[in-house]
N, C-alpha and C positions, 0 to 999 in steps of 0.2 A: 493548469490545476489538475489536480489527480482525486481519485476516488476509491473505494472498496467495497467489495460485496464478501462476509462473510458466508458463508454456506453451510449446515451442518446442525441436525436437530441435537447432539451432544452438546453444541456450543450454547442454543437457549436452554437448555436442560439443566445445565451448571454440573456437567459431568466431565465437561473439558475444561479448560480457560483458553480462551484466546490469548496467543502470543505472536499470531502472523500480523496482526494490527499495529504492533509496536516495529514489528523488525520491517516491515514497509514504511510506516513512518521513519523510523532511523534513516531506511536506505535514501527517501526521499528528499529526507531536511539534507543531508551530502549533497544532494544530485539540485539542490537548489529550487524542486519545484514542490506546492505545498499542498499536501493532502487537506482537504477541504469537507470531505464525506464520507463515512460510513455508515452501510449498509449492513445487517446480521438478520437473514433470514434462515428458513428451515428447507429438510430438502424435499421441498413443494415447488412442483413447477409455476406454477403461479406466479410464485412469491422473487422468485426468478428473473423469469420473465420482466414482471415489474421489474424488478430492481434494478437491472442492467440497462433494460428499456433507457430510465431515467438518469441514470448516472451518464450513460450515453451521451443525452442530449446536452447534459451541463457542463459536464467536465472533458478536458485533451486527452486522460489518460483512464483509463479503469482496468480494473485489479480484481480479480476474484481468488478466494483461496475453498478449495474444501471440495466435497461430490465428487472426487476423480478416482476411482479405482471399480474392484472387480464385481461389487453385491448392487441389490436391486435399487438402494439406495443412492447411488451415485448415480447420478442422473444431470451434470451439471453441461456436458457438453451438448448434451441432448436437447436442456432446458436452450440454452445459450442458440442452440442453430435455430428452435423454434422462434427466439424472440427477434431472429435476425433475416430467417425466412432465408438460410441455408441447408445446405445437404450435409447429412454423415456419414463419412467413408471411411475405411479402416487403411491405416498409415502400414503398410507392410515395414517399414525401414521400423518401425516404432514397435512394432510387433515382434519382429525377430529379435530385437532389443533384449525386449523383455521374455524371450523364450531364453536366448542366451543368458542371461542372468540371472535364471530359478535353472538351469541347465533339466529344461523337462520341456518335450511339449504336447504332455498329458490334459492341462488348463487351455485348450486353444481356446473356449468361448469365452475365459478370463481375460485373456489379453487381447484377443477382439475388442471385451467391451472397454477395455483402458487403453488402447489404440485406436477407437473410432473417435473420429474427430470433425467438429465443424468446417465444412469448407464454402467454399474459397478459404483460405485459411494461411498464415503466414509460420513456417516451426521454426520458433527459434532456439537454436544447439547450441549457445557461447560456451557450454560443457560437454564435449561430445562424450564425455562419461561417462553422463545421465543417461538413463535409458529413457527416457519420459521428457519431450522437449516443454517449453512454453507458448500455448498455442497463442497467437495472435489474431481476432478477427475481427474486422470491421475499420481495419487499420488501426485501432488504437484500445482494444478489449486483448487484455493480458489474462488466459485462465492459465491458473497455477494449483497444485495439490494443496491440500490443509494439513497432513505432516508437517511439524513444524520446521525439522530440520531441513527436509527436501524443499519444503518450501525458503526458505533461509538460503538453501544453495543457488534455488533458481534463480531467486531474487537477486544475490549479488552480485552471478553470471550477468545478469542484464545490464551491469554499470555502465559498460561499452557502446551497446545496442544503443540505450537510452542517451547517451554520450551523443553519437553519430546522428539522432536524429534532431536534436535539439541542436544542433554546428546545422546542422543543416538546411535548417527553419529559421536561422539567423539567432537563434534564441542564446541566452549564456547557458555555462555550465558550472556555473558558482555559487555555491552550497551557503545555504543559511549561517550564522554563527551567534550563538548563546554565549550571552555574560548574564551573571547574578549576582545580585546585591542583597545579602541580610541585614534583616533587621529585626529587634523584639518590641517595637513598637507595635500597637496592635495596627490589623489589617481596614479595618474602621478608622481612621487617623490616617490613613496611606490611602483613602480612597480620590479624594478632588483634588488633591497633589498629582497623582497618576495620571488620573483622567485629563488634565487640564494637559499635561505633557504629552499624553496622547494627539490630544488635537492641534499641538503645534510639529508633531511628527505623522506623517500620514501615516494609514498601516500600509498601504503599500510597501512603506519605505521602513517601517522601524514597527514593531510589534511589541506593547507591553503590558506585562500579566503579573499578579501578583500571587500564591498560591503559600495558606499558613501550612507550618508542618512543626506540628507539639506546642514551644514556647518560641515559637519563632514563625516570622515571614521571610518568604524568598521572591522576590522579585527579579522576574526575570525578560531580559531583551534580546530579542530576536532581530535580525535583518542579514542583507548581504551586503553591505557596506561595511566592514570591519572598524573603520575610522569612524562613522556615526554609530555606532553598535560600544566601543568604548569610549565617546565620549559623554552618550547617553548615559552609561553606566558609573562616566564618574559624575556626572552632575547629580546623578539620583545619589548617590553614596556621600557626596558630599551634602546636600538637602537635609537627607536624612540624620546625619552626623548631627546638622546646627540643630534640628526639632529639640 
């Protein structure tokens, strides 16, 4: 399972929106494994701390986005070595990077502080583009910037990474897959219908949610079984059809 720690007092404030939330779930429901938590704190070390702390213990995988650059506010690699009771040292390779890429290097304590990084620490470059890798620490704590885009590139850099270690744990690498079935019956009338087919499909195995949108319900099934995933789909469709 996987996890998220949003970062960033813009994102509680409602001065941003979060978009890094969706495009990590996208990338996840592909990659087959199922985001289970998020977390949206501010940039408080504390708040940090906890959150990683926790997500830590529960989940194979954790995600942070947001707190990575040059003002006093970014604070997340920082927060991240204290909750891990790591050191931070500044990544030369990551730092020339980013001198070559502003072509100055008038900013050296800029790129210090966006090149010091939690160590022990694993960088991973599936972009060697980027000037700004994805730091890994603790074998399974992914920080990543809250740019949306940067974030979105690092993110799908990792397909491979994440590929290679899941083959390698014996685990699959076979991505969820969504059917949906309309209907304008109300979502009250579709409730002990659902629920009863749930319990003859585990969620491990088959996930289903019904979700109204205007004059209509969409219900929708999840699973990695493609063959149960549509037959699910027509039993519900047809169901619904005889009501």
């Amino acid at each position: 399972t996987a996890a998220c720690c949003i970062i960033g007092d813009e994102i509680l404030s409602g001065k941003i929106r979060d978009t890094n939330t969706q495009t990590l779930a996208q990338f996840l429901f592909k990659l087959g494994i199922p985001l289970k938590t998020i977390h949206t704190v501010g940039d408080d070390e504390d708040a940090i701390i906890e959150s990683v702390r926790t997500l830590y213990q529960h989940h194979t995988f954790v995600f942070t986005s947001g707190g990575i650059g040059p003002t006093h506010d970014d604070i997340t690699y920082a927060a991240i070595a204290k909750a891990f009771n790591l050191s931070l040292r500044v990544d030369k390779d990551t730092e020339q990077r980013l001198k070559v890429l502003n072509h100055t290097s008038n900013l050296l304590k800029s790129y210090q502080r966006m090149a010091t990084f939690p160590f022990p620490a694993l960088l991973v470059r599936e972009d060697p583009s980027l000037p700004i890798p994805i730091v890994m620490v603790m074998e399974k704590v992914f920080i990543l910037p809250g740019i949306p885009r940067l974030f979105q590139h690092l993110i799908l850099s990792l397909q491979s990474y994440l590929e290679r270690i899941l083959i390698s744990r014996g685990e699959s690498c076979i991505g969820f897959t969504r059917m949906e079935v309309t209907t304008h019956q109300p979502e009250a009338k579709l409730a002990a219908y659902l629920a009863h087919l749930q319990t003859i499909h585990p969620k491990e195995q088959i996930m289903i949610g019904s979700y109204p949108e205007e004059d209509r319900v969409v219900v929708s099934i999840v699973g990695k079984d493609k063959t149960i995933v549509a037959k699910v789909a027509q039993d519900i469709e047809q169901t619904l059809q005889a009501k």
